[in-house]
N, C-alpha and C positions, 0 to 999 in steps of 0.2 A: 232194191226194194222187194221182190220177189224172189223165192227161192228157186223155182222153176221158168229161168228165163226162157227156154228154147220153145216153153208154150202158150208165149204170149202171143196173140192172133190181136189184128187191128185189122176189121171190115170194113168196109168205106159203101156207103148207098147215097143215091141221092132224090128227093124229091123232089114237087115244086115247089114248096114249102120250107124245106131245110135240107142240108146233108145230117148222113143220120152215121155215127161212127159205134160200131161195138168193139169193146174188149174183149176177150176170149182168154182168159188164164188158169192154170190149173186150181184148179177145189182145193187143193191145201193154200193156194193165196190168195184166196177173193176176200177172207179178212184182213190180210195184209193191206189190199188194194184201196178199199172200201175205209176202212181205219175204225177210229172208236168215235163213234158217233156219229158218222159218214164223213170227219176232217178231211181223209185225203179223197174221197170220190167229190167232194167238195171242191178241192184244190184243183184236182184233174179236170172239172166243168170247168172251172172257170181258166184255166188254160184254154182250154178245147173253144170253149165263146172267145178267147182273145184272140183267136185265128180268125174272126168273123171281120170282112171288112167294116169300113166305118161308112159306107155309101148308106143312104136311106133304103136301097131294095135290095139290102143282102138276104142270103138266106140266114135261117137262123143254124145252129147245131145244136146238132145232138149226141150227147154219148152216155149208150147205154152198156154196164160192165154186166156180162153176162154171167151170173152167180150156179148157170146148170141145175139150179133146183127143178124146174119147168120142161 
């Protein structure tokens, strides 16, 4: 999916509130990752939520792909 695998980073935090997961990949693939009209960072959520237990006090998650603009 990306052309620069060796610089994919996956950070893991956690709150009380949620775990909070970022992506880390190099600037020539955050379009790749993101896709055309955000289908695959789409896809990747909702991956990311189907790790969530099905208990009523799970936490929630989060993942945020980090674009290096900021």
């Amino acid at each position: 999916m990306v052309k620069h695998p060796d610089a994919v980073r996956i950070t893991e935090s956690e709150t009380d509130r949620y775990h909070r997961y970022v992506l880390d990949v190099h600037p020539a693939d955050v379009g790749r990752v993101i896709g055309r009209q955000g289908h695959v960072a789409s896809a990747l959520r909702t991956v990311v939520e189907g790790m969530r237990s099905k208990r009523p006090n799970s936490k929630k998650v989060r993942l945020v792909i980090n674009d290096h603009r900021h």
